[in-house]
C-alpha positions as CSV (number, residue, x, y, z in Angstrom):
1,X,0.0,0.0,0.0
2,X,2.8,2.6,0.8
3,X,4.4,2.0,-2.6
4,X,0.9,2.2,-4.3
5,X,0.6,5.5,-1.9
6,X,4.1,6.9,-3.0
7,X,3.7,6.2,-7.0
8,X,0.7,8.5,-6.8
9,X,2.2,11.1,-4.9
10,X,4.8,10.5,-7.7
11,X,2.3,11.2,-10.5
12,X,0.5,13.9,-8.4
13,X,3.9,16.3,-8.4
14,X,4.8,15.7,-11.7
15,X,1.4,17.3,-12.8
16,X,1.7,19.9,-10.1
17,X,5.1,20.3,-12.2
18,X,3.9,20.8,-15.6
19,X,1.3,22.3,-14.8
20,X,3.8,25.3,-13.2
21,X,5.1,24.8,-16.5
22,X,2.3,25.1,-18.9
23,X,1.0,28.5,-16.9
24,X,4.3,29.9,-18.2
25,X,2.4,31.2,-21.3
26,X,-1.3,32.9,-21.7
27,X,-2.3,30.1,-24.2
28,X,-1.2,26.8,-21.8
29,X,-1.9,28.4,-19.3
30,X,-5.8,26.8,-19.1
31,X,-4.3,23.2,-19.6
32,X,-1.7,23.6,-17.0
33,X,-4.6,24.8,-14.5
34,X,-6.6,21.3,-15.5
35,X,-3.2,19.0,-14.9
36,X,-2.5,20.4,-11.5
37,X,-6.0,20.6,-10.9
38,X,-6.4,17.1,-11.1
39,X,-2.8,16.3,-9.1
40,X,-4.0,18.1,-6.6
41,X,-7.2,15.7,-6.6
42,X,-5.0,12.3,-6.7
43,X,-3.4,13.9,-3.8
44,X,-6.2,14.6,-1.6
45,X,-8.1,11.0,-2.5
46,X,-5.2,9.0,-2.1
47,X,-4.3,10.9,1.4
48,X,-7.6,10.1,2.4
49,X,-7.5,6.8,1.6
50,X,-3.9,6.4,3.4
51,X,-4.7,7.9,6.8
52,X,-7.7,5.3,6.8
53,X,-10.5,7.8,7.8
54,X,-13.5,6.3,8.5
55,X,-15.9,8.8,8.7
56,X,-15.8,11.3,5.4
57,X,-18.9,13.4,6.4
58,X,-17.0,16.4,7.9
59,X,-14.7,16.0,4.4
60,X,-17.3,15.5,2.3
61,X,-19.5,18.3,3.6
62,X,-16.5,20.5,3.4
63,X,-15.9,20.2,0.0
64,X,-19.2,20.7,-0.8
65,X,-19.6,23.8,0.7
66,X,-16.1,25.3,-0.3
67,X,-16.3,24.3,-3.4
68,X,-19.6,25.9,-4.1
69,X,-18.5,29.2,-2.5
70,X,-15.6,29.1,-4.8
71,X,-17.2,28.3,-7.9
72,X,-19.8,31.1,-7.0
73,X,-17.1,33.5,-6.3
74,X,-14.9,32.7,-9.1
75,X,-17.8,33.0,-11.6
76,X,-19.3,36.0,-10.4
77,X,-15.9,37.9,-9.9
78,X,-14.8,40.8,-12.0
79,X,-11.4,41.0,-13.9
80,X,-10.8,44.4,-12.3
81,X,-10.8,42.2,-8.7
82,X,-8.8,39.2,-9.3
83,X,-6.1,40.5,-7.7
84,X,-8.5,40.7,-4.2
85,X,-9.4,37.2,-4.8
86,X,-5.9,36.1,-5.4
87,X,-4.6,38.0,-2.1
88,X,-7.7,36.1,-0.2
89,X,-6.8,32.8,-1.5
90,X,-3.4,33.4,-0.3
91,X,-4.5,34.0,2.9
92,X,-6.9,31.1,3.5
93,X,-4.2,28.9,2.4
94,X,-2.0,30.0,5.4
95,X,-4.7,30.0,7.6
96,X,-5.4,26.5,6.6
97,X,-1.7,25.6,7.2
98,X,-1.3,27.4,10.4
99,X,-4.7,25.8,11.9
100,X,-4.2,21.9,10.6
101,X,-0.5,21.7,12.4
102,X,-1.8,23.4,15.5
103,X,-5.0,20.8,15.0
104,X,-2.0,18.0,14.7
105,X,-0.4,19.2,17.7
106,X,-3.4,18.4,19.7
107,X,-4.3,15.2,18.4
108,X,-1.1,14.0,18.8
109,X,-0.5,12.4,22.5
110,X,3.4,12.0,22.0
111,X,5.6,14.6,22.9
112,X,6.8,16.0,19.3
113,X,10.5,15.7,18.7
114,X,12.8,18.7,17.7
115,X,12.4,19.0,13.9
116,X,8.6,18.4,14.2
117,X,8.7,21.2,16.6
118,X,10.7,23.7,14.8
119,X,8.1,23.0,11.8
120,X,4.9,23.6,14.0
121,X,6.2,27.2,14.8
122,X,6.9,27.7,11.3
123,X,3.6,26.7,10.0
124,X,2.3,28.8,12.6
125,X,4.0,32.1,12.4
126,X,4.1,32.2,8.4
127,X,0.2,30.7,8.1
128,X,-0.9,33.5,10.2
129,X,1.3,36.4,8.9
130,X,0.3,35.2,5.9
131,X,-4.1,35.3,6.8
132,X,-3.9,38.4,8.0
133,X,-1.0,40.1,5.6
134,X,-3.4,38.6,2.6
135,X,-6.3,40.1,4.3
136,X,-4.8,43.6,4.6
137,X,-3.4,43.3,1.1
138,X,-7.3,42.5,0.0
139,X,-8.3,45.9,1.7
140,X,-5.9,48.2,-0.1
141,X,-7.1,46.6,-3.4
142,X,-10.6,46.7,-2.5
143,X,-10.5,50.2,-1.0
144,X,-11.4,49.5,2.3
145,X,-8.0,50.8,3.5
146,X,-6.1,53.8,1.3
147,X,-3.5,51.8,-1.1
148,X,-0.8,54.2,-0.1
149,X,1.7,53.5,2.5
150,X,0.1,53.8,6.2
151,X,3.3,54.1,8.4
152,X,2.2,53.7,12.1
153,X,4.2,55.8,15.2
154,X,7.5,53.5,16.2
155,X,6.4,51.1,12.8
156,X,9.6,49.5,13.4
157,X,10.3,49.1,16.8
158,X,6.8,47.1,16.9
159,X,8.0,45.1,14.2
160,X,11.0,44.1,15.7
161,X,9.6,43.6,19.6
162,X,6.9,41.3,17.6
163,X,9.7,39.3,15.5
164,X,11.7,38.9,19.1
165,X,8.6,37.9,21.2
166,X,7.8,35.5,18.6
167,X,11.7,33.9,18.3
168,X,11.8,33.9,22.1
169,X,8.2,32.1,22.8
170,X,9.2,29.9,19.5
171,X,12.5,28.5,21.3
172,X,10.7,28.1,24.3
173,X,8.4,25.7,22.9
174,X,11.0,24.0,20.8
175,X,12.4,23.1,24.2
176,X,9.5,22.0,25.5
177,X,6.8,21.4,23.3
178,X,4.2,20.4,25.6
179,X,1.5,23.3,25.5
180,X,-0.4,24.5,22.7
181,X,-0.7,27.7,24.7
182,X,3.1,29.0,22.9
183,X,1.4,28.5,19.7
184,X,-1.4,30.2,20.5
185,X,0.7,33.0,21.6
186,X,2.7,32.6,18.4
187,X,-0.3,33.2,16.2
188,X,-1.5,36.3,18.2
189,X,2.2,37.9,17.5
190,X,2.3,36.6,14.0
191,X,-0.9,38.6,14.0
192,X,0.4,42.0,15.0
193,X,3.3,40.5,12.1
194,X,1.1,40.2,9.4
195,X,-0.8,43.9,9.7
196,X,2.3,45.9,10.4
197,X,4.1,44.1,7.1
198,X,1.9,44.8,4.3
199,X,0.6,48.7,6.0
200,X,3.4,50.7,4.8
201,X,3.7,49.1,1.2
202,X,1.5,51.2,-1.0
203,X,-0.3,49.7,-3.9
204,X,2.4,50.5,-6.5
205,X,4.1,47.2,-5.1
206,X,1.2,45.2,-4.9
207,X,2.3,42.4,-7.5
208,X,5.3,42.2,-5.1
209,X,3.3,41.7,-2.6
210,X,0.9,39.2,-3.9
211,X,4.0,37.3,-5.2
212,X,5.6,37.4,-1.7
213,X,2.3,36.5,0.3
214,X,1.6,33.4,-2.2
215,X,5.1,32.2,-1.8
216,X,4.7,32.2,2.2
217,X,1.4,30.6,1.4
218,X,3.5,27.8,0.0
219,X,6.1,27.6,2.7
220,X,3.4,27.3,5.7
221,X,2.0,24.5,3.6
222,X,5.4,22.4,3.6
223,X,6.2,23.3,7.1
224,X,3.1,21.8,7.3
225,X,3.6,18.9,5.5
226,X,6.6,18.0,7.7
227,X,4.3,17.9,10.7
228,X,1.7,16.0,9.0
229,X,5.1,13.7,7.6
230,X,2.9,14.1,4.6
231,X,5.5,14.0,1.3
232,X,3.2,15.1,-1.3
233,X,2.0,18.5,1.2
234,X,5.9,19.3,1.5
235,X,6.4,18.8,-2.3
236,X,3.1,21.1,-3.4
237,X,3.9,23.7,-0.9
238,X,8.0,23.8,-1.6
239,X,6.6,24.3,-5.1
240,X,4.1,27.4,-4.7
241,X,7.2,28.2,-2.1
242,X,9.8,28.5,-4.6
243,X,7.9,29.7,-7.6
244,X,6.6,32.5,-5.6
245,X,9.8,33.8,-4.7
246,X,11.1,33.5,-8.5
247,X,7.9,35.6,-9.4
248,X,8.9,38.3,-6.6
249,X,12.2,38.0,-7.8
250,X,11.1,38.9,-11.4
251,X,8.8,42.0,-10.3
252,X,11.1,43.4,-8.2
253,X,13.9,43.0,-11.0
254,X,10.8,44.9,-13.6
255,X,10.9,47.4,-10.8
256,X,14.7,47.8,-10.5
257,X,14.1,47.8,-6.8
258,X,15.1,45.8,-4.4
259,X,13.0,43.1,-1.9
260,X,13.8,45.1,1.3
261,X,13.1,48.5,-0.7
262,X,9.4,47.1,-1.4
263,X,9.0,46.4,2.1
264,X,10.4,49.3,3.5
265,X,10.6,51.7,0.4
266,X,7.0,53.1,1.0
267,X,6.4,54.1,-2.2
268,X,3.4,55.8,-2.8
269,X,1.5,59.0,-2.6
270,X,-1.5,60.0,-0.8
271,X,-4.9,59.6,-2.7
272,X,-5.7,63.0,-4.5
273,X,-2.3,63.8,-4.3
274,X,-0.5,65.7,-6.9
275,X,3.1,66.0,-8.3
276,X,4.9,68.8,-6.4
277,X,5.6,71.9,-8.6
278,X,3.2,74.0,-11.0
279,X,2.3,71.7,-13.5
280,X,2.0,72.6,-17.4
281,X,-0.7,72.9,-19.9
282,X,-1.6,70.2,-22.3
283,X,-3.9,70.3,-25.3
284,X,-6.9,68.0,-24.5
285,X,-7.6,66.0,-27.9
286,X,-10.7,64.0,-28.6
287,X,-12.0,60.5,-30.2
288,X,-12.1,62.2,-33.5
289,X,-8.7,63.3,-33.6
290,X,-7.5,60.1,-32.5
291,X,-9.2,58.4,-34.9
292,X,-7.3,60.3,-38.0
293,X,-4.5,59.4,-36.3
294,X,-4.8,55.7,-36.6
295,X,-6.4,55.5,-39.8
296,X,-3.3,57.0,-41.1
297,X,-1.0,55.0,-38.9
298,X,0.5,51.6,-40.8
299,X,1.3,49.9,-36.8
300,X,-0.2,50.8,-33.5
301,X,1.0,49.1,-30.2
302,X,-1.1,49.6,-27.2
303,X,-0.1,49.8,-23.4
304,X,-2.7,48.7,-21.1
305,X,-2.7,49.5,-17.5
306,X,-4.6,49.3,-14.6
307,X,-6.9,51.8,-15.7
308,X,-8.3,50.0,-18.6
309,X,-8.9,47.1,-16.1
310,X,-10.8,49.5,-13.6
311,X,-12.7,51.2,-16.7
312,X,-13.2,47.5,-17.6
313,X,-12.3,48.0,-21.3
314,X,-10.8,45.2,-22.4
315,X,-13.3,43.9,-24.7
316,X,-14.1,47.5,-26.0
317,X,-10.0,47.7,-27.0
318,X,-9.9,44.6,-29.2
319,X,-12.9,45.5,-31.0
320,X,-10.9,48.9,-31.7
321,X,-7.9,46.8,-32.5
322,X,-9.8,44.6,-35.1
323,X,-11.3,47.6,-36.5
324,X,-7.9,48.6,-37.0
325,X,-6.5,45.8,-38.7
326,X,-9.5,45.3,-41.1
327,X,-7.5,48.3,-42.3
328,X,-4.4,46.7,-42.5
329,X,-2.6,48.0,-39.6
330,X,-0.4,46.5,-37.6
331,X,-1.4,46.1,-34.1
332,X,0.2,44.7,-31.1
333,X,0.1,45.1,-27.2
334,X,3.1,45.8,-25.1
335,X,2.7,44.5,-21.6
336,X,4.8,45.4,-18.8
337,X,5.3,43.1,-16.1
338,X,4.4,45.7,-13.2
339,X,0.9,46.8,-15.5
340,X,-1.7,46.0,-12.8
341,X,-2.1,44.7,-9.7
342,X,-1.0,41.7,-9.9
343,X,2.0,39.3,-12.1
344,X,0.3,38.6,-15.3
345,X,-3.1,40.6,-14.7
346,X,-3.0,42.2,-18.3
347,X,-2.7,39.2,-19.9
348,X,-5.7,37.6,-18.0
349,X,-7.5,40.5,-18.8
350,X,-6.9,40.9,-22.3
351,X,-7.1,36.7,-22.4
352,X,-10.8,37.4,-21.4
353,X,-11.4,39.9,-24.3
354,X,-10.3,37.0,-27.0
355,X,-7.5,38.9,-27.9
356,X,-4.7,36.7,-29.4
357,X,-1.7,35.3,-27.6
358,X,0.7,36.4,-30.8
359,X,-0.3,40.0,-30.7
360,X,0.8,40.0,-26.6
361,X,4.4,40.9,-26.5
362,X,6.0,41.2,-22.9
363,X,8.5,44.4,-22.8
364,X,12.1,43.0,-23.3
365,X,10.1,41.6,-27.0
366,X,9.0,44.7,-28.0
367,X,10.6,47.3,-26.6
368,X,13.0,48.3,-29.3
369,X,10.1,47.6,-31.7
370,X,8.4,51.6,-30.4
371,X,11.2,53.4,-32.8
372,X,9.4,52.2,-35.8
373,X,5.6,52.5,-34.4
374,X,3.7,55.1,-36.0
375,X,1.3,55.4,-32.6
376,X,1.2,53.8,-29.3
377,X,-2.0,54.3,-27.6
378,X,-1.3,54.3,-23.4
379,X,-4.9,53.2,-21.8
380,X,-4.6,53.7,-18.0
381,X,-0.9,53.3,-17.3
382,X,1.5,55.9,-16.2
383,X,4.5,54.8,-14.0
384,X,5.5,52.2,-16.6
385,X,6.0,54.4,-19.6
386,X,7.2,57.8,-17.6
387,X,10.6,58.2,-18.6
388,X,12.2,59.8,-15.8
389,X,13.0,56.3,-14.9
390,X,15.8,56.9,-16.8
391,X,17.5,59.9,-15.8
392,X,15.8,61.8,-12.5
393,X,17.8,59.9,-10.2
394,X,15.8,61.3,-6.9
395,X,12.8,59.9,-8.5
396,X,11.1,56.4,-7.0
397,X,11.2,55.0,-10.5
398,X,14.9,55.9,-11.2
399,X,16.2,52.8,-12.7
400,X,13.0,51.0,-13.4
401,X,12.9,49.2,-16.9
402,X,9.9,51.4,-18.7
403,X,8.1,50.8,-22.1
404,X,9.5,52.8,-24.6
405,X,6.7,54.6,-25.4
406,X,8.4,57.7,-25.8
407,X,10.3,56.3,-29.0
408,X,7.1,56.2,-31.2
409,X,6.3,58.8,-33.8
410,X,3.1,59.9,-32.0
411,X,1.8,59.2,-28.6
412,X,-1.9,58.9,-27.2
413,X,-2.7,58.8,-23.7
414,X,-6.1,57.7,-22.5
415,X,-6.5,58.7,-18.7
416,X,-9.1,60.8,-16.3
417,X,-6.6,63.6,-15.6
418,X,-3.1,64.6,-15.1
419,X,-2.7,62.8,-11.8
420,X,0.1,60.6,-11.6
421,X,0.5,57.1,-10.9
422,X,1.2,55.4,-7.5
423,X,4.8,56.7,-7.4
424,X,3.3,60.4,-7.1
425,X,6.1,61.1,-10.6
426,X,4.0,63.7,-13.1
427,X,4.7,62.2,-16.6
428,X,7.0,64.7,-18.8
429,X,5.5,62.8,-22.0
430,X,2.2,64.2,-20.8
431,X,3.4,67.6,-22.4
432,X,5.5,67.2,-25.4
433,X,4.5,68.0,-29.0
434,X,3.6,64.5,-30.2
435,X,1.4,63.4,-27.3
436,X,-2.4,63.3,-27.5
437,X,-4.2,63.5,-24.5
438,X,-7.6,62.2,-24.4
439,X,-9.4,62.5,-21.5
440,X,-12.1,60.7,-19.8
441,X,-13.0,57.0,-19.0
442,X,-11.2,54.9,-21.3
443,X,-14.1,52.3,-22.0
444,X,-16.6,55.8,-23.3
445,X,-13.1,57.3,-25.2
446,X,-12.7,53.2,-27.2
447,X,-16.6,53.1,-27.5
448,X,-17.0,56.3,-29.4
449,X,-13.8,55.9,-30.8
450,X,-15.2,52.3,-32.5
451,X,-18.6,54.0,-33.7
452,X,-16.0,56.6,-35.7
453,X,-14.0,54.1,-36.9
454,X,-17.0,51.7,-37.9
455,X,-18.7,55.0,-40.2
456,X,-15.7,55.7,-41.6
């Protein structure tokens, strides 16, 4: 039975590995969610099976009632908020982990030995920092907190008393691991832990912090799993672990800022808030003019941003897009890796709208492509295309890898206003001679824009 037990943990990973694999790229990215899908189910049946439970109605009744909230939720969610449901599912996932080892810990009559008990405070302190970091994250998204950085009185002093109380009560039980009063005490201070970390990060760095939070998702899971002495728990959760921290890795290198800068950076500006200094006149433009702009152009690339995902005019922007080709143009989105509020949100988003994977080009693709562009259209992004990256070195985006948007013949921006994005930077592109600025919400601007291009 253990070998039969073992091969199908075997199976299980190897899908929970190509399934990492496959979600590499927009278009495999549906089958790689299947194959892990159904690892993940192996793994639970056969775990079932193994630990011999008897009585399935607690399990059974569980699944039925999770899995319908899920399927509800993930049905009737909006694009715009998958980022909020991503930092909740993060969360529940360390909860999870924190609550079945401290469950363990109980049911178990043996005095743990050392390594289990290192593992319990683990699965403890991460699964909780991670509940309630997740949950704080899921507030600044869903504006129930203010996204910008909220920097309490002593921030860091708390912090560190909170780290020390947790280190000290955390030996204390590895020494003697006899009362799950430490790790109760453990979860209240990984408590204080989670608010305080993700407070003073504003919502510029909130695919950092998804990343980050999903990756300690993953690492109370295997802590977990080496509680449980569960092999396929400590593969699955070293795997979210480790992929997590690559993705962090990779925003924080499309950033040009460090891991420790994103925590402690605070980066951000107050809501309303405006660039500091008298700021210039533009010349406001409208869907007319930017319509004899791109019937004359022979490419376009557009730049999405999070403000075509609030506007929610994705599907709005293709049609524009075919329009355009009909014509014979060239078209062709850039994506930056930073462009929304979480890793890969534009290309979910414009995934949703049917727009094709070959037409989706990720920066370091494209980039040197926006010399030869006749227009790129901006919709709803700022930071990533402001190009005081490159040279205002007292800037929060000094040295972050930007779209060259700059670099095209003729620029149009779609946006509200002149405010300026999370980093609080006004836009210098904003105001030169080849930038259209077309205000207003970006789904009415493409709609009227489509009618104009469909008459003419």
């Amino acid at each position: 039975m253990e070998t039969v037990t073992n091969l199908a943990y075997l199976v299980a990973a190897s899908l929970f590995i190509l399934g990492l694999k496959l979600l590499s790229s927009p278009r495999t990215a549906r089958r790689g969610n299947i194959l892990a899908m159904f690892g993940m189910l192996i793994a639970i049946v056969v775990t079932l099976f193994d630990r011999q439970i008897l009585d399935f109605t607690f399990i059974i009744a569980g699944i039925v009632v999770g899995g319908a909230i899920g399927a509800v939720a993930a049905k009737r969610v909006q694009m715009t908020a998958m980022p909020q449901m991503v930092a909740i599912f993060n969360g529940f996932g360390g909860g999870a982990s924190a609550l079945v080892a401290i469950a363990e810990f109980l049911r178990v009559s043996q005095q743990p030995t050392p390594d289990v008990s290192i593992t319990l405070v683990l699965s403890v302190l991460i699964g909780t920092v991670t509940f309630f970091g997740s949950f704080v994250a899921f507030a600044k998204l869903q504006g129930l907190m203010k996204s910008a950085p909220v920097v309490l009185p002593m921030h860091q002093l708390f912090n560190g008393l909170l780290f020390l109380g947790t280190l000290v009560v955390g030996v204390l039980f590895v020494l003697h691991p006899v009362s799950a009063l430490d790790l109760l005490i453990i979860a209240v201070l990984a408590t204080g832990i989670g608010f305080l970390f993700v407070l003073p990060i504003g919502g510029a760095d909130m695919p950092v912090v998804i990343s980050l939070l999903n990756s300690y998702s993953g690492l109370a899971a295997a802590m977990t799993g080496f509680v449980l002495s569960n092999n396929i728990l400590i593969v699955s959760g070293a795997l979210v672990g480790a992929s997590g921290l690559i993705l962090t890795n990779i925003m924080c290198k499309a950033m040009n800022r460090s891991l420790t800068n994103v925590l402690f950076g605070q980066v951000g500006v107050q809501e309303g808030a405006g660039p500091a200094g008298e700021r210039k006149q533009v010349t406001a433009y409208t869907p007319e003019d930017m319509a004899v702009m791109l019937e004359n152009a022979n490419s376009v690339i557009f730049v999405p941003g999070y403000g075509l995902a609030v506007a929610q005019a994705q599907h709005i922007l293709h049609e524009v897009a075919q329009l355009l080709e009909k014509r014979g143009i060239k078209v062709r989105y850039a994506i930056h890796p930073v462009a929304g509020r979480m890793p890969g949100h534009m290309n979910v988003l414009l995934a949703e709208a049917n727009v094709p994977y070959d037409q989706l080009y990720e920066m370091d693709a494209i980039n040197d492509d926006f010399q030869e562009t006749d227009v790129a259209v901006v919709v709803g992004a700022n930071d990533v295309v402001n190009p005081v990256a490159r040279w205002k070195k007292d800037s929060p985006l000094y040295g972050m890898p930007i779209l060259n948007v700059d670099q095209a013949k003729t620029v149009i921006f779609l946006k509200r206003s002149l405010s300026p994005g999370f980093a609080g930077e006004d836009n210098p592109l904003f105001y030169e001679s080849k930038t259209m600025m077309v205000f207003g919400d970006a789904k009415e601007t493409l709609t009227k824009l489509a009618a104009i291009l469909k008459e003419s």
